[in-house]
C-alpha positions in Angstrom: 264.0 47.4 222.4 265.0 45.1 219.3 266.1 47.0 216.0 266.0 44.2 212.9 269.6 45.0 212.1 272.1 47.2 213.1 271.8 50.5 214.0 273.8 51.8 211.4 271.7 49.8 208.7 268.4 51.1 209.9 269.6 54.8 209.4 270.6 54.1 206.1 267.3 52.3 205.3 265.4 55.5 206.7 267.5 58.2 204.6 266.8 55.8 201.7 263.4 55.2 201.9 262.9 59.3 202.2 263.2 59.8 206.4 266.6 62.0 205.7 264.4 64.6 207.7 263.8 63.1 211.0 267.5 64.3 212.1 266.8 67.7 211.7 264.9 67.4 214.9 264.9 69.4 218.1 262.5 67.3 220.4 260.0 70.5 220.9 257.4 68.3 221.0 255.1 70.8 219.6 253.7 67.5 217.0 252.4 65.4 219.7 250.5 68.8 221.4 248.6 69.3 218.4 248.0 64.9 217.6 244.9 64.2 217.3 245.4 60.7 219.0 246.2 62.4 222.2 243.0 63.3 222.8 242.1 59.7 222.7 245.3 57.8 224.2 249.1 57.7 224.1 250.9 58.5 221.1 254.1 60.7 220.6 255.5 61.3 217.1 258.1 62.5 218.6 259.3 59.4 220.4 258.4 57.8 216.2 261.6 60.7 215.0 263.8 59.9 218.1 264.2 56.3 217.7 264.4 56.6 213.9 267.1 58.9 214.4 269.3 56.5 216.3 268.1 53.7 214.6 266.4 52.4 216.9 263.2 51.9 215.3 260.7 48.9 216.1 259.2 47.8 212.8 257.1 45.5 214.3 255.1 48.2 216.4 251.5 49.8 216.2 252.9 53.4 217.0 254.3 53.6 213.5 251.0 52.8 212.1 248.9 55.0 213.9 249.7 58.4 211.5 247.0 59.4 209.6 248.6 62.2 208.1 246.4 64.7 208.7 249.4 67.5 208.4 248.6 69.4 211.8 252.1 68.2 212.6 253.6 69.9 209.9 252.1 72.8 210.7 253.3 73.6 213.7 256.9 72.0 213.2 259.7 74.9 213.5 262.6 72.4 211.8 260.5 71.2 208.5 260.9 67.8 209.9 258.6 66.2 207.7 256.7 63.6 209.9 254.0 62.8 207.0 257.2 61.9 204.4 259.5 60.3 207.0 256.7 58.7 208.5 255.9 56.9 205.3 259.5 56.1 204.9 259.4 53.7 208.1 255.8 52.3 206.6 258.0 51.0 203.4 260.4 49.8 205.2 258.2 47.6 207.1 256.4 46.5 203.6 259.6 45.6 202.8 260.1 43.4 205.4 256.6 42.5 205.1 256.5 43.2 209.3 252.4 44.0 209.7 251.1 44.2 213.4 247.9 42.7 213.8 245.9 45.8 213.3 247.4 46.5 210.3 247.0 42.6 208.9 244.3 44.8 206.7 247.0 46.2 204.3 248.0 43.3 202.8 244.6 42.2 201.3 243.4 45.7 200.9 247.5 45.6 198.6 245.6 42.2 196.6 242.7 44.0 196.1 244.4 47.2 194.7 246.4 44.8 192.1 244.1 42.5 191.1 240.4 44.3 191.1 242.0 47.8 190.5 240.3 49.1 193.9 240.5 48.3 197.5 237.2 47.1 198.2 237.6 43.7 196.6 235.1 44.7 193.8 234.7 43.4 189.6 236.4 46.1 187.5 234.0 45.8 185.4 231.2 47.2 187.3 233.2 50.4 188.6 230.7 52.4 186.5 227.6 50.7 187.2 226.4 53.4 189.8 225.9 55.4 186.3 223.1 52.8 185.0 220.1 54.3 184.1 221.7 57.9 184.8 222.6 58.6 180.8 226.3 59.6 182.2 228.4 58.8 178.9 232.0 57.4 178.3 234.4 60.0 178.3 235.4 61.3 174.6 238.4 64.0 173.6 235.5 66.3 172.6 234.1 66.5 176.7 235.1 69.1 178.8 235.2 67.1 181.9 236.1 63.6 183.1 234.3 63.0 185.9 236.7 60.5 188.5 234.6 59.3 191.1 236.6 57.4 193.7 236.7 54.0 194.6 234.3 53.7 197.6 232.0 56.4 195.4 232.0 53.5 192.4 231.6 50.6 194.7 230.4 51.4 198.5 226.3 51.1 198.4 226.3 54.7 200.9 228.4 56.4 198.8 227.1 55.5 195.2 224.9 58.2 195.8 227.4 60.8 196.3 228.6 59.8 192.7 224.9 60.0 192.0 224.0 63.0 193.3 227.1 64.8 191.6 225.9 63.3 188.0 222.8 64.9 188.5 224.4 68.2 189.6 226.5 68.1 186.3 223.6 67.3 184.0 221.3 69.9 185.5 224.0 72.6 184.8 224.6 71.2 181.0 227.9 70.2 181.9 229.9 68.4 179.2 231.3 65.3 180.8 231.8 61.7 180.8 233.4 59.1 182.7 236.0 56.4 182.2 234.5 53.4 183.7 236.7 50.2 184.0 239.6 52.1 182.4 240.4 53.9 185.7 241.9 52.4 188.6 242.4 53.7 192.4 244.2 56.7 192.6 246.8 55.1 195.3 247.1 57.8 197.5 246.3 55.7 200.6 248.2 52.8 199.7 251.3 55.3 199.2 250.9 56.7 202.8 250.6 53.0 204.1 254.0 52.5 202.7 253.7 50.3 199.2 255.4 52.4 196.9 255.5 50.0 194.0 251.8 49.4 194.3 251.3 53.2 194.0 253.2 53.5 191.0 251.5 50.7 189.2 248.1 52.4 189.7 249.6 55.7 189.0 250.4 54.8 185.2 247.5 52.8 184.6 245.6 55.5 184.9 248.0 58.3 183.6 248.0 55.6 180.4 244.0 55.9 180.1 244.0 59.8 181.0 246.2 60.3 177.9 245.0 58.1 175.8 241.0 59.4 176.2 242.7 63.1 175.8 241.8 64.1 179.1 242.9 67.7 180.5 240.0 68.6 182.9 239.5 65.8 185.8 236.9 66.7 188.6 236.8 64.4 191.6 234.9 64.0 194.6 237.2 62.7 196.7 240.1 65.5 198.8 242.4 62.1 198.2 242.0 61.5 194.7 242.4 65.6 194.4 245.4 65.9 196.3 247.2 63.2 194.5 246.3 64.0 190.8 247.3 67.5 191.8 250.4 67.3 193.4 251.4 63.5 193.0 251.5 62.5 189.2 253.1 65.5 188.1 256.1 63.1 189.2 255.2 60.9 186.4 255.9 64.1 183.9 251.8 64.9 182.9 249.7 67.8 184.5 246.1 67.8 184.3 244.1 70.6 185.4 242.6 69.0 188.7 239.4 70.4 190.2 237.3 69.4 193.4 233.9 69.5 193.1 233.6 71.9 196.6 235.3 74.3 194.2 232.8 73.3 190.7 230.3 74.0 193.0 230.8 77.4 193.7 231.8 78.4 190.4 228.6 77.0 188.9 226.8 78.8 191.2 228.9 82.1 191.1 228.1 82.0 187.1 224.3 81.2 187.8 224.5 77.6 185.8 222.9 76.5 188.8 220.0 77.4 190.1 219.3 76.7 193.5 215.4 76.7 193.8 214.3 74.3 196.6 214.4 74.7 200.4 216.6 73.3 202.6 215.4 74.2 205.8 218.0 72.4 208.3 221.2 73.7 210.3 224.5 72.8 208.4 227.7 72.7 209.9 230.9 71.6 207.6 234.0 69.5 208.5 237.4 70.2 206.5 238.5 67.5 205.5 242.0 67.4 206.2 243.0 66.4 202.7 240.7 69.6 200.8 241.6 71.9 203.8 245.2 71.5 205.5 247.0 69.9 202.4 245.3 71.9 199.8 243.9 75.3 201.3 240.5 74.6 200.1 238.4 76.4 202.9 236.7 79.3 201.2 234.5 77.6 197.7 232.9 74.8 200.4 230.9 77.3 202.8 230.1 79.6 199.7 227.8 76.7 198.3 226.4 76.1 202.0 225.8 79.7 202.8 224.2 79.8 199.1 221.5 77.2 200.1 218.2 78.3 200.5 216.5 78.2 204.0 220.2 76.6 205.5 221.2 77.8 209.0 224.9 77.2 208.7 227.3 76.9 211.6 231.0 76.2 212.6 232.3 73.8 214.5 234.4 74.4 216.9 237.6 73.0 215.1 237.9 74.3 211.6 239.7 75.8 208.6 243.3 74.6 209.6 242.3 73.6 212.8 239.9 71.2 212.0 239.9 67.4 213.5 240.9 64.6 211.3 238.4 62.2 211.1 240.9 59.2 211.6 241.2 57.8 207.7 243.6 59.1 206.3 247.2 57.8 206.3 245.4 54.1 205.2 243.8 53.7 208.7 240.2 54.0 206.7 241.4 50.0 206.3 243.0 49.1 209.7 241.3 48.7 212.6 241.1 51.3 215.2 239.6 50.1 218.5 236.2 51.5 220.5 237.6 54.8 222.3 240.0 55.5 219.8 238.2 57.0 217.3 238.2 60.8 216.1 235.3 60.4 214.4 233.3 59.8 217.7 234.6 63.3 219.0 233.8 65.1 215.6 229.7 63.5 215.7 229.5 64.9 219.5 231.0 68.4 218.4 228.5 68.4 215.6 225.5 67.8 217.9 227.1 70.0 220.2 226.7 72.9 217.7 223.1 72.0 217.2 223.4 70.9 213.9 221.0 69.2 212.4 223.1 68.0 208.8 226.9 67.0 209.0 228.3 68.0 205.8 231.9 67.1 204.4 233.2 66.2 200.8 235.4 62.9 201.4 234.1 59.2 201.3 236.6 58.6 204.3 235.4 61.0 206.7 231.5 60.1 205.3 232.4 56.6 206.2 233.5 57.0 209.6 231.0 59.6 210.7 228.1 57.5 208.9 229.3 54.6 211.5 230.1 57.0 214.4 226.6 58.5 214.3 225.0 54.9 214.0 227.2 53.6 217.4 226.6 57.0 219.7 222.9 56.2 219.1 222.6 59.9 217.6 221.3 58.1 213.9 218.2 60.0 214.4 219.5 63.3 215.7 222.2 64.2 213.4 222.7 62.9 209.3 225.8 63.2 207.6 225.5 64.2 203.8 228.3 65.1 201.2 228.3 68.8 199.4 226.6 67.5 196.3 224.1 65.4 197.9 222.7 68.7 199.8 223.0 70.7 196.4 221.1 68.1 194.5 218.2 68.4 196.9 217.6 71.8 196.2 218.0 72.0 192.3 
């Protein structure tokens, strides 16, 4: 195997770049027996922390690319190796380089994208709200009790436009005071983070810190686990805390405090996926099923993976942008665990597993057996 420079260098480049971990393992093994992507092919973490231990690590490989942090590795990890954070530190160092295998070739157009148009969808700033037309969803004022942050493929992706939809219509039928911030906001940059561009992440991270403070925001409520997880527990980094709420958990409070009313019939059998983003890496489990079980005439049901357990849909980690070839994806096992169950209604809260189960459902052939739907869009149905 090649290393780009000497061993000794590539050490030093992973303890810089936030891999100081990877030494403190043991080779258990116990990450690759929980990895998703051996239930699907080849892949050892393991083998990733080994090499990057010597420094022997390949930059120009796959393998490196494959994470999509889903944090079942960290779970089980008796050494608090830190695969998601060292990972990530071997991604930068390959940005660095600029060293992209073919699969990956994604990332650096999706990096354009995120710079130039604010989002990674190669979409007009200046129509990030236009999902809002004709929905009387004002422009965020100090005086509003909640900014509403849809996310990127919410604002832009013509599926998921109606979860932002649906969610407005939730809001406004409990007399919720919010508003949104339109072109002002940017991508959150969680995914480009995990893919390994730093600077990029940064950039989006104080534009829209800048346009948070400067609206006098202090209550944001997202739809997306990403957007949640990194407002939450990223930009406090930046010195600024904002009071962060997914709507899974708005949900259930609305409901708890009767603001919502839930008077139609919804006579289908649900079943929910964690998302590994709400559940895992932010112990959201309980608030999701209490607005499911709440819905009247809904037969819900678990899967057979779930709370911490639950399998990661394949986007995270930016692989929602790289390609991931037939056979290989997660999302394919989660639609035939969902029909397995008998379930008639997919449910989830994140546009990355929507996506991928949306397009899973459609290749199986099960399009007609089995729909997938986010929380809000099942709550709107029944209000």
């Amino acid at each position: 195997m090649e290393t780009i420079a000497p061993y000794k260098e590539i050490i030093v480049e992973v303890k810089s770049h936030g891999g100081d971990a990877f030494k403190r393992c043991f080779q258990c093994g116990l990450c690759d027996s929980v990895c998703p992507w051996n239930r699907v092919t080849t892949f050892s973490m393991r083998k990733l922390v080994r090499e990057a231990t010597f420094g022997l690590t390949d930059i120009e490989s796959e393998d490196m690319w494959r994470c999509t942090t889903c944090g079942r590795c960290p779970q089980q990890c008796p050494r608090d190796v830190k695969q998601i954070e060292s990972g990530v530190a071997l991604r930068r160092i390959a940005t660095e380089y600029g060293v992209f295998p073919h699969s990956v070739l994604p990332i650096k157009s999706i990096r354009g994208s995120l710079v130039g148009s604010g989002n990674p969808l190669n979409e007009e700033r200046g129509k990030r709200a236009d999902w809002a037309k004709g929905l009387n969803v004002p422009e965020f004022t100090e005086d509003m009790d909640i900014l509403y942050f849809p996310d990127c493929y919410a604002c832009y992706d013509p599926r998921m436009k109606r979860v932002a939809v649906a969610t407005a219509k939730v809001l406004q039928k409990a007399g919720v005071n919010f508003g949104i911030l339109g072109e002002k906001e940017v991508c959150c940059g969680e995914s480009i983070r995990k893919a390994g561009d730093e600077e990029v992440f940064r950039r989006l991270a104080k534009e829209n810190i800048k346009a948070f403070v400067d609206a006098g925001v202090k209550k944001i409520l997202v739809s997306s686990p990403h957007c949640y997880h990194t407002f939450k527990n990223e930009y406090p980094e930046f010195m600024v805390n904002f009071e962060i709420v997914h709507i899974s958990q708005f949900l259930a409070e609305l409901i708890r405090d009767g603001k919502l009313t839930l008077s139609g019939e919804f006579a289908k059998k649900l079943t929910w996926h964690d998302p590994c983003y709400l559940g895992r890496h932010n112990g959201i489990y309980a608030e999701p099923r209490e607005v499911l079980q709440a819905v009247p005439g809904a037969e819900f049901t678990e899967l057979p993976e779930h709370h911490a357990n639950s399998l990661c849909c394949g986007g995270g980690g930016g692989r929602i942008w790289m390609e991931t070839v037939k056979g290989e994806r997660f999302c394919d096992l989660r639609i035939d665990q969902a029909v397995g169950v008998g379930a008639e209604v997919l449910v989830t809260a994140c546009p990355y597993c929507i996506t991928n189960f949306e397009d899973s459902r459609v290749t199986m052939g099960f399009d007609e057996k089995i729909e997938v739907k986010e929380i809000s869009e099942v709550i709107a149905e029944v209000i």
